[in-house]
N, C-alpha and C positions, 0 to 999 in steps of 0.2 A: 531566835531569828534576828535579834539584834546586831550580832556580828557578818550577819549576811547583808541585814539593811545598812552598815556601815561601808562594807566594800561597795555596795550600791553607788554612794554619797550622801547616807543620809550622816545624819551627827545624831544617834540618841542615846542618851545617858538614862541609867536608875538613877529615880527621884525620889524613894521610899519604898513606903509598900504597895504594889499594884501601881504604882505612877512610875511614869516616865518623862521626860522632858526631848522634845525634839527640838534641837539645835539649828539644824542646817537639812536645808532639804537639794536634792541633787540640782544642780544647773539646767540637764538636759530635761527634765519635766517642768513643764507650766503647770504648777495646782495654784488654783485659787483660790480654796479652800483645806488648808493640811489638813484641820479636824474632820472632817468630812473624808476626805479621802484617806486615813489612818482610820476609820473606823469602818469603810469597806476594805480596807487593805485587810486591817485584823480578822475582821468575817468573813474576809474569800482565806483565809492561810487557818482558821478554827476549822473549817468543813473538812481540810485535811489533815491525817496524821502524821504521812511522812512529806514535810516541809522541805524537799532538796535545796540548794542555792538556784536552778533552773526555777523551779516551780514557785520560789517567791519574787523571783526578777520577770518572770510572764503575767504572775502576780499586778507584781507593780505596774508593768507599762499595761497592760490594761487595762488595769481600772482609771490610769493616768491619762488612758485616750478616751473612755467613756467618759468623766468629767469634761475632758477639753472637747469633745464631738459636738457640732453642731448638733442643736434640737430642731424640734419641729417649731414653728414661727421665728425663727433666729434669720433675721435679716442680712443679706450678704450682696457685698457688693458685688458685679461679674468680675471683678479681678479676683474677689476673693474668692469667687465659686471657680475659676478657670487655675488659681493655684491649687485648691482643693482636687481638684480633679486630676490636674498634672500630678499632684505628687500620689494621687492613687494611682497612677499607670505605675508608676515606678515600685511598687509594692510587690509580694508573693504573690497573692492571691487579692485582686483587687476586687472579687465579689462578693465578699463578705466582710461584716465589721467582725474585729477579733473575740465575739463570743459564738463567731461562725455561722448568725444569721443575715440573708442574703443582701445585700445594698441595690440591686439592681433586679429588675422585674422586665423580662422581655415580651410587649404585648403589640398585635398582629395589627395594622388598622382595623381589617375586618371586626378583630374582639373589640378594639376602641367605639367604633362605630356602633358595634352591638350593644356594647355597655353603654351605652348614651340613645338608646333605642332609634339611631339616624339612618338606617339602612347601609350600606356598602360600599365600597372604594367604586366598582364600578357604577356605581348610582351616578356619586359624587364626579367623576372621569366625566362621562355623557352629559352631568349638567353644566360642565366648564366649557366644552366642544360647543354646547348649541348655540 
């Protein structure tokens, strides 16, 4: 896979045996962590046997947007959450993150309502009117 991870832009040389040395990693990826993400890279491309050049480059930007993905308590400014959000419209499939589960949950006031045991849109309606 090395000559694939190279057309990539990555730079890794043999260092011995079983070691490798990673030189240069691509421009267009933010990792924060190479060791981390080269050792999910290696264990999502071990699960399979036949490693094509597609399937180590979906590889890569995946695991490269799970790293960089916001988490859960991760603070964001509304500018940052209104860029986040723009550049998912501009995406294939802006409802799922790319290991295909959903980002967005569509739910009814009624269900909101029900799930917070507060009775109903039209409850709430008639008590704004009176």
């Amino acid at each position: 896979n090395i000559i694939v991870l190279n057309d990539l832009g990555f730079e890794i040389e043999n260092f011995g045996p079983q070691t490798y040395l990673i030189r240069t990693l691509p421009s267009t990826l933010e990792i924060e962590n190479p060791e981390e993400f080269f050792t999910d890279l290696l264990e999502d491309l071990e699960k399979s046997i036949n490693n094509s050049p597609a399937k180590i480059r979906d590889s890569v930007i995946t695991i490269a947007s799970c790293k960089g993905a916001v988490k859960a308590n991760d603070k964001l400014s509304m500018e940052k959450i209104k860029y986040l959000l723009n550049e998912l419209s501009k995406t294939e499939n802006p409802n799922t993150c790319p290991h295909g589960r959903p980002i967005f949950k569509k739910i009814s006031i009624n269900e909101l309502y029900r799930y917070f045991q507060r009775g109903g849109y039209n409850d709430w309606v008639y008590y704004y009117k009176s």
